[in-house]
N, C-alpha and C positions, 0 to 999 in steps of 0.2 A: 353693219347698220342697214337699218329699212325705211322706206319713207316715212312707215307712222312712227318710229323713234329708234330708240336706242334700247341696246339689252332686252328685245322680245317684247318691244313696246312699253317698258317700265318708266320710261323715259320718254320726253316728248319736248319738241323742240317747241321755244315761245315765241310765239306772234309776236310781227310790229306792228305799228300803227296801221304801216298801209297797208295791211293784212297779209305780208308775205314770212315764212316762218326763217327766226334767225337762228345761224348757225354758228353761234357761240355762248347761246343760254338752253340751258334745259330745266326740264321740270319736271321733279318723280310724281307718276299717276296714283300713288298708293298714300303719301304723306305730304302734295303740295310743295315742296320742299323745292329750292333753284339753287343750279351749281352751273360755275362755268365750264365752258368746253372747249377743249383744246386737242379735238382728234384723238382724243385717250379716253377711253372708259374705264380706265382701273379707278379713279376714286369714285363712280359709279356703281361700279361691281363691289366694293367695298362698302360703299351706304348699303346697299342692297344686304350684304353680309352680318352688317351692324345693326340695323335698324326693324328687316326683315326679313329674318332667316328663312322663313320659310316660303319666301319667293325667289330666293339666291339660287335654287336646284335647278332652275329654269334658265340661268342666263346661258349656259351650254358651256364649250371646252373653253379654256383657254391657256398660254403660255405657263409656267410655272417660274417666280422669280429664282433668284442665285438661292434666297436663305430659305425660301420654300423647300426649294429641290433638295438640300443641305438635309433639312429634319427631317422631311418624308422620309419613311422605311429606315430609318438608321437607327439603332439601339442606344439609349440614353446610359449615361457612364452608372448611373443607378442600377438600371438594370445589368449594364454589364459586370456589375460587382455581384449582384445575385446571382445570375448565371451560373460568377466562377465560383462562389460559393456550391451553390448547388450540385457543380460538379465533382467536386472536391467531396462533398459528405457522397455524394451518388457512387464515386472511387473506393471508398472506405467500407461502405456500407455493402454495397456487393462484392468489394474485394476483387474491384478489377483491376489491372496494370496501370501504373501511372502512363505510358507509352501508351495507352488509347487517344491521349491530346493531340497525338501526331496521325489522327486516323484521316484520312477526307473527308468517307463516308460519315461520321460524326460530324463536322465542320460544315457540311453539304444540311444534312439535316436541321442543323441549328438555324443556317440560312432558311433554308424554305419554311420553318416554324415562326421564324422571327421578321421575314420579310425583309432584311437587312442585308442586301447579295456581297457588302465591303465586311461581315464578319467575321475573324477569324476567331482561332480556341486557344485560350490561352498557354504558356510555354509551359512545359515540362519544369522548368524550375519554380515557375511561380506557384504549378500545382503542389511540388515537393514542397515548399516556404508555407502554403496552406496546409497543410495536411499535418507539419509540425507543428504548427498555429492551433489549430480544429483537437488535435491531440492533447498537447500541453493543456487545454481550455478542460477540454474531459476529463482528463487524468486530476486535475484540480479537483474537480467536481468526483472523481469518484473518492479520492483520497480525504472529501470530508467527512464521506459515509463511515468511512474506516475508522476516523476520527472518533464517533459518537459512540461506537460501542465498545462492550469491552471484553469479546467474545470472538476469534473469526477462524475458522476451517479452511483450512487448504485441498486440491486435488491436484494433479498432475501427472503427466502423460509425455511421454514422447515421442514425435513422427518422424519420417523421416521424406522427402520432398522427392519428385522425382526426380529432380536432379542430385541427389543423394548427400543433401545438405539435412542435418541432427538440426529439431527445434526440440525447445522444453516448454510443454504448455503449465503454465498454474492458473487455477481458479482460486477467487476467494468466495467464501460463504456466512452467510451470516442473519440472524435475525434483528432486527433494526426496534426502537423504540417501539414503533407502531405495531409491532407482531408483527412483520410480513416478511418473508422469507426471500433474501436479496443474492445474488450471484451475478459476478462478474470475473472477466480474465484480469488477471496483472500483467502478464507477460506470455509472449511466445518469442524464446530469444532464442538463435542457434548457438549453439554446445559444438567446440569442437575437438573436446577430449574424448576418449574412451569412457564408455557408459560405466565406469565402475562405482562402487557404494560410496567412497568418498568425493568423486568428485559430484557424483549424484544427491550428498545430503549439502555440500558446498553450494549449489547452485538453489536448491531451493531455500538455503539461510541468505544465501546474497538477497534473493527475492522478498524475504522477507523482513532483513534490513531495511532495504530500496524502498520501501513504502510503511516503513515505520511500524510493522505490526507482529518485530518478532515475540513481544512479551505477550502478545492477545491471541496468539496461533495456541488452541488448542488439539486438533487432530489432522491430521495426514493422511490423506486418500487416494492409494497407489496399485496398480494391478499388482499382483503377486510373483509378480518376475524376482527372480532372488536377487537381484543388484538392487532392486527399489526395497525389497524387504531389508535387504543388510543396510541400506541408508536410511532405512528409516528408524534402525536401532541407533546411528550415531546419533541423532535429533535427539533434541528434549521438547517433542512432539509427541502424542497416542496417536499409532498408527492404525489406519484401517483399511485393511483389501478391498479392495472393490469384488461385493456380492456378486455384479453381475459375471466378473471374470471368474466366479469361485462357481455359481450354477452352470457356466457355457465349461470349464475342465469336470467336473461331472457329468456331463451329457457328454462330452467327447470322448473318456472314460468310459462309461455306459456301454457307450456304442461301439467302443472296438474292442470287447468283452463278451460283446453279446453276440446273437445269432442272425444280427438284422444285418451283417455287415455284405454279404452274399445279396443280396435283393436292394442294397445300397449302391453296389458296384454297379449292378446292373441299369440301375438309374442313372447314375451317372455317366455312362455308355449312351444309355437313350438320349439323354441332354447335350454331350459333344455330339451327338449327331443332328440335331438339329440347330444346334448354336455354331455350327462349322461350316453349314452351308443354306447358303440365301438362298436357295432353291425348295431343299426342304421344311425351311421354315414358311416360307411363300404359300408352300401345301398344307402345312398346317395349320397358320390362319384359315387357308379355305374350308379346314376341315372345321372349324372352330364355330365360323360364317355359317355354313350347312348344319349345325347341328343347333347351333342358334345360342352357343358361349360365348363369352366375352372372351375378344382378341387380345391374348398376352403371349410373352415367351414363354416359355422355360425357365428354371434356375436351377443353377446350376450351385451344390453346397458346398461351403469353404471351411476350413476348420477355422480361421481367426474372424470369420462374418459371421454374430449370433444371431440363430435360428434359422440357417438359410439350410441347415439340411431338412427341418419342419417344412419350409416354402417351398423346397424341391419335389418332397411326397404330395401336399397339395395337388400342385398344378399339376403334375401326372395322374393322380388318382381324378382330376377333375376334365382331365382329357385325355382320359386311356381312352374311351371309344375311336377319338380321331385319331390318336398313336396307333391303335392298334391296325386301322385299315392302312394309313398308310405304310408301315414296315412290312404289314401282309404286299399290299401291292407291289412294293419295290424290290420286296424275295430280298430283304437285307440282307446284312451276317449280325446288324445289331437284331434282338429279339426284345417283343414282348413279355411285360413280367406276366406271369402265370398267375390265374383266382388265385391260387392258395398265399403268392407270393404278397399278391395285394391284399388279399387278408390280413398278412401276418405287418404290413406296412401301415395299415388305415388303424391295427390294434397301436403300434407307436407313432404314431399321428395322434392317440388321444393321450400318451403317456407324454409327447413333447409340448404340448397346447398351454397344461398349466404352468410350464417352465417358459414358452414365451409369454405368457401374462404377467410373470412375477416379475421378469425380466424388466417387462415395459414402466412396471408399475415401481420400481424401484428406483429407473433410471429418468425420474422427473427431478429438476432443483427449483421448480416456480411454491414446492411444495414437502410438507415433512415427510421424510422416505425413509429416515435409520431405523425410526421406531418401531416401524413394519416390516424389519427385517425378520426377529425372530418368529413375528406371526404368520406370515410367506412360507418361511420352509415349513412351520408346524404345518400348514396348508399342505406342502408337497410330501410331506412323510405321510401324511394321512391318506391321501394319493396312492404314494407307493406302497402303502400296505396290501399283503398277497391275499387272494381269495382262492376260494377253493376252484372256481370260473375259469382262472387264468391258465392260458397254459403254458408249458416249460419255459419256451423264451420270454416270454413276459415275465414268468419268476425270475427268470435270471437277470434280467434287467432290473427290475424294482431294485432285488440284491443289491447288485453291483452300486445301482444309484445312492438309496438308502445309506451303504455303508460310507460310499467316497465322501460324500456331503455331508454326514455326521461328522469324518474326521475333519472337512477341511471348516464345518464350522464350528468345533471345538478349539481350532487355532486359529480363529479369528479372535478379535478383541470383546470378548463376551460380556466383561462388566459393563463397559460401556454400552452394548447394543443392550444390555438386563437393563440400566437406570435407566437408556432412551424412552424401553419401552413402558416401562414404572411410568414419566412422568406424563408420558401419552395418554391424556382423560379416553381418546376410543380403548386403550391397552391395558391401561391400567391395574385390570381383574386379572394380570399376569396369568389368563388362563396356557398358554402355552409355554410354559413353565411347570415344572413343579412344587409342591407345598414348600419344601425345604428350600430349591431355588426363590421361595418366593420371600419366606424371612431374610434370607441370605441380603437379597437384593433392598426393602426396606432396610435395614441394617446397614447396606452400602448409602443408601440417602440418606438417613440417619445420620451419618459420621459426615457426609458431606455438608448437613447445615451445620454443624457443629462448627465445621472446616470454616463455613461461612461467617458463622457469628465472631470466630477467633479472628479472622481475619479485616474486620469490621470496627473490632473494639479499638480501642484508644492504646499505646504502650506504655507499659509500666515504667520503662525507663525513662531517664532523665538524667541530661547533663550537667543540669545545677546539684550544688551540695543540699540537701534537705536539709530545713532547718529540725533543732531537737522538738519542737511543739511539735510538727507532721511526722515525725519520725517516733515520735511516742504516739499518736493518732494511728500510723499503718501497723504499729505492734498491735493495738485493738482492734484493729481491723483482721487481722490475718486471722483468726476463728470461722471470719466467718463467709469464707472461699468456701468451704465445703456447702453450707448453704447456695450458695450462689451457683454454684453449679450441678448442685439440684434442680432447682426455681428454673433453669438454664435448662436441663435435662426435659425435665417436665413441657416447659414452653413446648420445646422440637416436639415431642411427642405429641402435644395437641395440634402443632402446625400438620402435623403429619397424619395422625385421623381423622382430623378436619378435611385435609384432599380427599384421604380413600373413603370417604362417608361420600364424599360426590356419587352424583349419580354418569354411570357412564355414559359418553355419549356415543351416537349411532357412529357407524365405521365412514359413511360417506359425510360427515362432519367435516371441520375445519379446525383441528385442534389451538392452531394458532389464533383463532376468533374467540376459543371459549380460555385461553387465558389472556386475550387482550380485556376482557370482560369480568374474568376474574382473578387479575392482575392485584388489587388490593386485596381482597380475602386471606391470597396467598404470595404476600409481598417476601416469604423468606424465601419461598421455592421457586418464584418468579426467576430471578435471575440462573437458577441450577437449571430449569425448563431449558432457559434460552439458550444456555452454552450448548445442550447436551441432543437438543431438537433438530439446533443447526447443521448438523453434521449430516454430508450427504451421504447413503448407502452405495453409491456407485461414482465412477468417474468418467460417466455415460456425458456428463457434459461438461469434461472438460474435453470429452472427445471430439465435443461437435466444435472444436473451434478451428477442428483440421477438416469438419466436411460443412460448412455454413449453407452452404448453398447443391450439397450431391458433389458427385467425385468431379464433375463437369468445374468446378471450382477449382479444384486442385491442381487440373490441369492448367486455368487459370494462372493459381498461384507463383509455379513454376516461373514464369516469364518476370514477377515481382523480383529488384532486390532484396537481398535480405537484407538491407537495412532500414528497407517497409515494410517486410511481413509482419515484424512486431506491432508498429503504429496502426498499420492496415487490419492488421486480424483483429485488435484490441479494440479499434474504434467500429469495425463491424459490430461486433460483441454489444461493448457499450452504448452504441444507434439504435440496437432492434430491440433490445430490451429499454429503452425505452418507447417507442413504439407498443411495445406489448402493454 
């Protein structure tokens, strides 16, 4: 307090009569207002708060009561339910360890974010109790999608962890009312039998019991490993090899046939030497730095990693200048490839390029990828056709290619990838096809709407006794079936020139746009589009649900029970596609 009042002069003490100032009344200078005074200025400090906020900044420090000090910096039981929320989808979504709840430096963080230095991270059980909570909620949510259609694709894969724990990944696939092309996982559950065909087609029926959609499963999408082939015969599923694993065994075929394998070695030689020691990789960025490239490693090519032996020529061919000084300077025993060498590597660098494009382009599910199967390889055969240009090893490679890929995609599931690509408005001119495959394949639609309309009609049976009046009525009737499935015939046929009179549309189109649009025109073919559209060409994503985030994940993954890898990888999955 100061002689001219109280609180920085906001205040002021009231005169008596006989002009001496009393010290038990005051008077606010800003609103006249009298309060008594009892050597406390808190309900001063508080008019000043209530009445005029904006001279409260000025009364200076003071004390902090009990329930003050209580809510300053302490987090409201609200937000600490967000929080654990937050954390729990944050666990799932990146697919981190439930055991991060026990970290400090996490706990430390939250504090200094929150300003709250008494909080702590909620318990490992509660996150466990949330996360089957957060699951069960999703799983509901995806199992009504399932619900609505009446069409779904399977894929499936199997990894194995580095703790050397068998998961079985499945995806579902599917086109939804709206046309839009929907994917997600069902399960990643570990197997702990022997990978054989029966217990292999056993585990993907359990899967598709468990979620209600064995009668809607029409294709199976599986590498071509013979145990997933022989289960996929027990199924009363159409099975289909994943394309992308059928072009990466022809290119690895290819290649150890042909005359690149000598100038391959050698690369890979180059690559353990610089991927083996931090020194000469250290000089190779310098060289990289100096020549004024972009700083990368090496790669080094794996046979079960597609196209890393294309990545491997690359980045050598694009830093042989700096390879070459430095092996020169070190007087290695590893060598330089030779011009002629990198000639004969830069000519299969342009023969691997269209095989990683086809690759990428097959292995999307936000989008229709079967259809485009068979116009891919026409793509690559036309590629691999010999010119007079070419020389020996590049014939012999085309060969080699050409013929592997013809066979392995004659033992794929051909009718099915012929009608994909029929009812694909970009594909439809079945130009990569022949004349005769092309009747062949209308003829297979044909019988399919047929298929349809029989399966649509009303049945003729009845468990009532017919009376004699109906039963002398279907005798007059029966003539005249043969008409009717004329009338019937005919219809198909103009359902059916009616499509192919469409005009085609461009290849960078959206096929699923131009039948959500022309969805009524073609209300009998509608439904055969959607089954046959859906169907992904590869099982590139059911692969991704063993690398969500880079192998840096996986390693991740490890430290997970498995009896969260399922909940955890599955609500990743289902989090980021929505996000997308």
């Amino acid at each position: 307090m100061d002689e001219g009042g109280l609180l920085g002069g906001k205040f002021l003490f009231k005169k008596l009569p006989d002009g001496l100032l009393g010290k038990t009344r005051v008077r606010c200078t800003i609103c006249k207002a009298e309060f008594k005074y009892h050597r406390s200025s808190s309900s001063l400090a508080y008019h000043l708060r209530a009445k005029h906020p904006t001279e409260s900044t000025s009364t200076g420090p003071r004390q902090s009561t009990l329930q003050e000090y209580g809510a300053c910096g302490r987090i409201t039981k609200n937000v600490r339910e967000k929080l654990t929320n937050s954390l729990v989808v944050w666990i799932a979504k990146n697919c981190r360890p439930v055991s991060i709840v026990e970290d400090d430096g996490l706990r430390e963080v939250i504090r200094a974010a929150s300003g709250d230095e008494c909080y702590n991270l909620p318990s490992r059980g509660t996150i466990v109790s949330r996360l089957h909570t957060l699951y069960g909620d999703q799983r509901t949510q995806q199992s009504s999608k399932l619900v609505q259609v009446r069409d779904v694709a399977l894929t499936g894969d199997h990894w194995t962890s580095v703790n050397n724990d068998n998961y079985l990944g499945v995806m579902a696939h599917f086109i939804d009312n709206d046309w839009t092309m929907q994917s997600f996982a069902l399960t990643v559950s570990k197997t702990e039998e022997r990978h054989y065909a029966d217990a292999c087609a056993d585990h993907f029926l359990n899967v598709a019991n468990e979620w209600k959609i064995k009668d809607k499963v029409t294709t199976l999408g599986t590498d071509s490993a013979r145990n997933m082939v022989a289960a996929a015969r027990l199924l009363p599923f159409e099975h289909m090899p994943c394309m992308a694993h059928i072009l990466q065994r022809t290119v690895t075929v290819s290649l150890n046939d042909s005359t690149f394998e000598r100038a391959l070695a050698k690369c890979r030689k180059i690559v353990g030497h610089f991927k083996h020691s931090p020194a000469n990789a250290q000089e190779l960025k310098a060289q990289q730095a100096a020549h004024g490239h972009q700083t990368e490693p090496l790669v080094q090519d794996i046979p079960t990693r597609w196209n890393s032996t294309l990545e491997m020529i690359k980045r050598i061919q694009r830093n042989k200048s700096g390879l070459t000084t430095i092996l020169t300077q070190q007087n290695s025993k590893v060598t330089m490839l030779t011009d002629q060498e990198l000639d004969r590597l830069q000519k299969l660098e342009e023969l691997l390029e269209p095989c990683r494009y086809v690759t990428e382009l097959l292995g999307g599910e936000r989008y229709v990828s079967y259809s485009m199967v068979l116009p891919a390889l026409c793509h690559l055969f036309r590629i691999m056709e010999p010119s007079d240009d070419d020389p020996v090893y590049d014939l012999r490679f085309k060969k080699i290619f050409t013929t592997d890929l013809a066979q392995r995609r004659d033992s794929s599931n051909l009718t099915w990838l012929k009608i994909a690509t029929a009812l694909d408005p970009r594909f439809k001119d079945l130009k990569c096809l022949s004349k005769d495959e092309r009747r062949e394949v209308w003829a297979s639609v044909h019988d399919l709407l047929m298929s349809e309309t029989d399966a649509h009609q009303p049945s003729a049976q009845t468990t009532e006794e017919p009376s004699p009046k109906k039963s002398k009525m279907s005798i007059c009737l029966l003539g005249s079936s043969d008409s009717d499935t004329e009338e019937e015939e005919d219809a198909i046929d103009c359902c059916l020139n009616l499509y192919k009179a469409e005009p085609k549309i461009d290849i960078g189109e959206c096929p699923l746009q131009w039948w959500l649009k022309r969805e009524g025109a073609h209300a009998r073919l509608a439904p055969i589009a959607r089954k046959y559209l859906s169907t992904p060409a590869t099982t590139v994503p059911c692969e991704r649900l063993f690398s969500l985030s880079g192998h840096i994940i996986q390693k991740k993954r490890a430290s997970l029970s498995s009896d969260n890898v399922n909940r955890i990888v599955c609500l990743s999955n289902w989090l980021s596609a929505k996000k997308d």
